[in-house]
C-alpha positions in Angstrom: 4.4 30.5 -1.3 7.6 30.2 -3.5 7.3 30.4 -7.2 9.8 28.0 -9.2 9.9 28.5 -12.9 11.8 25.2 -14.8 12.7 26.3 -18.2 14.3 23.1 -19.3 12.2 21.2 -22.3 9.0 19.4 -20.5 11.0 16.4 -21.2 14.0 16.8 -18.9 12.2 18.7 -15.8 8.6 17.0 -16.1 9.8 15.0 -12.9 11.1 18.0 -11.0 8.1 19.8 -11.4 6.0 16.7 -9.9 8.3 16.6 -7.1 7.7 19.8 -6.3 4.5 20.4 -6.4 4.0 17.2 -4.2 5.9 19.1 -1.6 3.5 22.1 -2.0 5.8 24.0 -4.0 3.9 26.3 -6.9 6.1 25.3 -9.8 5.5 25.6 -13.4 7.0 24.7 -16.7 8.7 28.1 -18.4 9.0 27.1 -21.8 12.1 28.7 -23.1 14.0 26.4 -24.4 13.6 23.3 -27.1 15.2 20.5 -27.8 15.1 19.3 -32.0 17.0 17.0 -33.5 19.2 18.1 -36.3 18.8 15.4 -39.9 21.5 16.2 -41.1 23.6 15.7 -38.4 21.8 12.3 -37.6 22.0 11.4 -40.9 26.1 11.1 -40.8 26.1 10.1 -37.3 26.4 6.1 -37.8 29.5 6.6 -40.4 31.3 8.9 -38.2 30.7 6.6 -34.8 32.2 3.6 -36.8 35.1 6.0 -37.6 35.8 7.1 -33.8 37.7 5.3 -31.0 35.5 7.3 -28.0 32.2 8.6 -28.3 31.1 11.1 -25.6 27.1 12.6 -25.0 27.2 15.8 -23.0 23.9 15.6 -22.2 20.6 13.2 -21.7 19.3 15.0 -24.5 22.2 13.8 -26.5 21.6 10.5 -25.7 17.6 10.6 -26.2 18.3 12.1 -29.6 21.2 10.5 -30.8 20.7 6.6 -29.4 18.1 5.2 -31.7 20.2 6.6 -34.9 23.3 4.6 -33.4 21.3 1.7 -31.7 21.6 -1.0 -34.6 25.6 -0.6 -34.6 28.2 -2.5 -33.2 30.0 -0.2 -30.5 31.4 -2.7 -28.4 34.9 -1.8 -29.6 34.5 1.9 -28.9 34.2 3.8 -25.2 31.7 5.2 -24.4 32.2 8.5 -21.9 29.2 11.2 -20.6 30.0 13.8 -18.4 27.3 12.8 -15.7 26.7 10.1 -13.5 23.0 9.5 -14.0 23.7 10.4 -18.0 26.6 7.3 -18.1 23.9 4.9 -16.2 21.4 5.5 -19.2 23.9 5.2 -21.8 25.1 1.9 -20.0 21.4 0.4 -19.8 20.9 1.3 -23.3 24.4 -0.2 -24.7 25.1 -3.0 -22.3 29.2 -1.2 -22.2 30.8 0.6 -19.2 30.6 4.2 -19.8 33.3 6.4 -18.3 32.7 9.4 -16.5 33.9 11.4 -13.1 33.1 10.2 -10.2 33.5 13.8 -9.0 31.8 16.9 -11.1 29.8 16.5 -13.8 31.1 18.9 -16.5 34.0 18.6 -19.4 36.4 19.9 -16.7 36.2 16.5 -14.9 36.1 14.4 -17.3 39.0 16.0 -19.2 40.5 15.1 -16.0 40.3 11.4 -15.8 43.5 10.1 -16.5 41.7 7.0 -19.0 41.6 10.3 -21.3 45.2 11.8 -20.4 46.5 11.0 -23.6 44.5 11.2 -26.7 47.1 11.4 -29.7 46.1 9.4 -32.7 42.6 8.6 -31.4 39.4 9.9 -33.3 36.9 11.3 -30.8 33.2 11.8 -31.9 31.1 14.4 -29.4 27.9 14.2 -29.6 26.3 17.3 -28.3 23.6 20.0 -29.4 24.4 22.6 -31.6 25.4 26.1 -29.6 26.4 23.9 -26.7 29.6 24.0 -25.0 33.1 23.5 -26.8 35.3 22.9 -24.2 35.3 19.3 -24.6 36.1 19.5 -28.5 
């Protein structure tokens, strides 16, 4: 039998696993990674969305951390942009807005690459991402 070992947070591959095992798969949850929000960072998080034109979430667990701080706000005047699919049909849900992402690839790459974000001159981004995570987008 094959061994899968999921070291996402519980949280993110709790499904997976499931999955898996249903098909008769022996997989287990690695923990080796966790996921905690940052106070400080949340603290400021509602003055500097009301400041930026876009805000982007790099991740679900940007979203699941970050949402509730930024719920009670009006963002209807702001775009909204996540590098994945599945991540910009949660954010939707959850804001009621389009959210822009590739159709195609589901990294900064692509969505660096969608011409709505071509030119960004005198626009005020806001990325909402984990700390240590990828800069590429910034």
């Amino acid at each position: 039998m094959t061994r899968v070992l999921a070291a996402r947070p519980l949280a993110q591959c709790a499904g997976l696993l499931g999955k898996l095992r249903a098909e008769g798969w022996q997989a287990e949850h690695l923990p080796l990674m966790e996921i905690e929000p940052l106070p400080a960072a949340l603290a400021t998080l509602p003055a500097r969305a009301v400041q930026a034109d876009t805000l982007f979430w790099v991740s679900p667990s940007a979203i699941d951390t970050a949402w509730p701080v930024l719920a009670g706000l009006d963002l209807s005047g702001k775009r909204l942009a996540c590098v994945g699919a599945a991540s910009a049909k949660r954010l939707a849900d959850l804001s009621g807005q389009t959210v822009l992402h590739p159709a195609a690839g589901s990294d900064s790459e692509a969505l660096l690459a969608l011409p709505e974000l071509a030119d960004a001159s005198g626009q005020r981004w806001l990325i909402i991402r984990g700390e240590g995570g990828r800069a590429l987008l910034a």
